[in-house]
N, C-alpha and C positions, 0 to 999 in steps of 0.2 A: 572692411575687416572689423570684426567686436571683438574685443579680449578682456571684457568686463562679464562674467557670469556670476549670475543670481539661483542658486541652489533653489526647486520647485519650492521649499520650506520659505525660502525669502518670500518669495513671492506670493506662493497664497498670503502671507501675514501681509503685504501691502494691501492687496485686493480685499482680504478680507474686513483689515482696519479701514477701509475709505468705503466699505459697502458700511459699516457701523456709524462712520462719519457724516453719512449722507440719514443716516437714521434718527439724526436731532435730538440725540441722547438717550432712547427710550431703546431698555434692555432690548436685544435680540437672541434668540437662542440660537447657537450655532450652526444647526443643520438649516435655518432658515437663511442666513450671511453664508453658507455655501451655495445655497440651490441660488441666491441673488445673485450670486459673484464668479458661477458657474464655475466653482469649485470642489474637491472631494470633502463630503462630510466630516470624515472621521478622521482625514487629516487633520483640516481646518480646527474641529475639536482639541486634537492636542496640542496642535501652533496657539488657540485661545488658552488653553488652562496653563501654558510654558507663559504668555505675555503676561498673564494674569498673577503669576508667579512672578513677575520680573517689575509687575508694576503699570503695566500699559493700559491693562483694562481693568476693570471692576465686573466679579461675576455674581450674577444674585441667582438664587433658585427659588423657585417654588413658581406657581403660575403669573404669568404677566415676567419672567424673570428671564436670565439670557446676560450678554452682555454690552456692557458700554462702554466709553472711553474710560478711563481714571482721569485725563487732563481736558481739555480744550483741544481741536486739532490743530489748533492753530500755533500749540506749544509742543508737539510733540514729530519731530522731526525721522523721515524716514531712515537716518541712520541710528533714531533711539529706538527703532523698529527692528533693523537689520542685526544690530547687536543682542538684540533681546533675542534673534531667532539662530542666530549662526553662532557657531560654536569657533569664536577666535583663539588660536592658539598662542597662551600665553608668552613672552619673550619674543616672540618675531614671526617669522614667515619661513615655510619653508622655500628650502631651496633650488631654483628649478635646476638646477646642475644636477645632485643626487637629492639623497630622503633624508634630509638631516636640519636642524635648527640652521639660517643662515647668520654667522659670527662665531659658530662654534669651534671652528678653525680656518678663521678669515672668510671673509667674501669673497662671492664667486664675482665672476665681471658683469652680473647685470642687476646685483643689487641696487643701487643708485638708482636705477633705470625704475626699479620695482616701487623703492621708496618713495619716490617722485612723483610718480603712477599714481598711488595707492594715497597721496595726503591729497591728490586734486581729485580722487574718486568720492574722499571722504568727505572735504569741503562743502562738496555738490550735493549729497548728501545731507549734508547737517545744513543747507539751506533751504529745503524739500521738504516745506511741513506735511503733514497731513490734512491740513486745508486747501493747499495747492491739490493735493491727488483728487481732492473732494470734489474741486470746480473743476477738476481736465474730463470734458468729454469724451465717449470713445472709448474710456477704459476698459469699460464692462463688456 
């Protein structure tokens, strides 16, 4: 059973950050890190110019230009990835009982459960550079 889901948006930005990282810094334009990474273009496009916006990547234009890392990937951890692309809702989580902020009028009975969850999802995460994605075989 999985109960850990990655929004299509996460995901291309992993794929398309580790197709950039295997690129040894040298600008790539986006629909080229799509067609490598067997991705949609014009998504990819705007998960780049959102990262790019948030710090992750450095974007150059004009010929020989495209994008690269901003850091090392060796510094740049898949949950500085996952936050740059997913929209977290500020103050908490909702709740899976009803649609509402959970603590707005007390927790429901599986907060604890969620919070618990969610610090060992993140952990795992922020140990996951994008040098690890770089060397895993099979990705692509």
């Amino acid at each position: 059973m999985r109960f850990l889901f990655l929004s299509p948006a996460s995901r291309y930005a992993l794929l398309g950050l580790r197709v950039l990282a295997l690129a040894a810094g040298r600008p790539r334009p986006a629909d080229e890190v799509a067609r490598k990474g067997g991705l949609p273009a014009n998504t990819l496009s705007k998960i780049f110019q959102r990262l790019a916006r948030r710090g992750l990547l450095r974007a150059e234009r004009g010929p020989g230009g495209g994008y690269s890392l901003a850091k090392p990937a060796a510094e740049t951890t898949a949950a500085d990835i996952l936050r740059a692309v997913q929209d977290i809702v500020p103050g908490g989580h909702h709740c899976l009982l009803n649609n509402r902020l959970c603590g707005k009028q007390g927790f429901c009975p599986v907060h604890q459960v969620i919070i618990r969850a969610d610090r060992i999802v993140i952990a795992g995460f922020e140990a996951l550079t994008l040098e690890h994605l770089a060397d895993s075989e099979g990705w692509t």
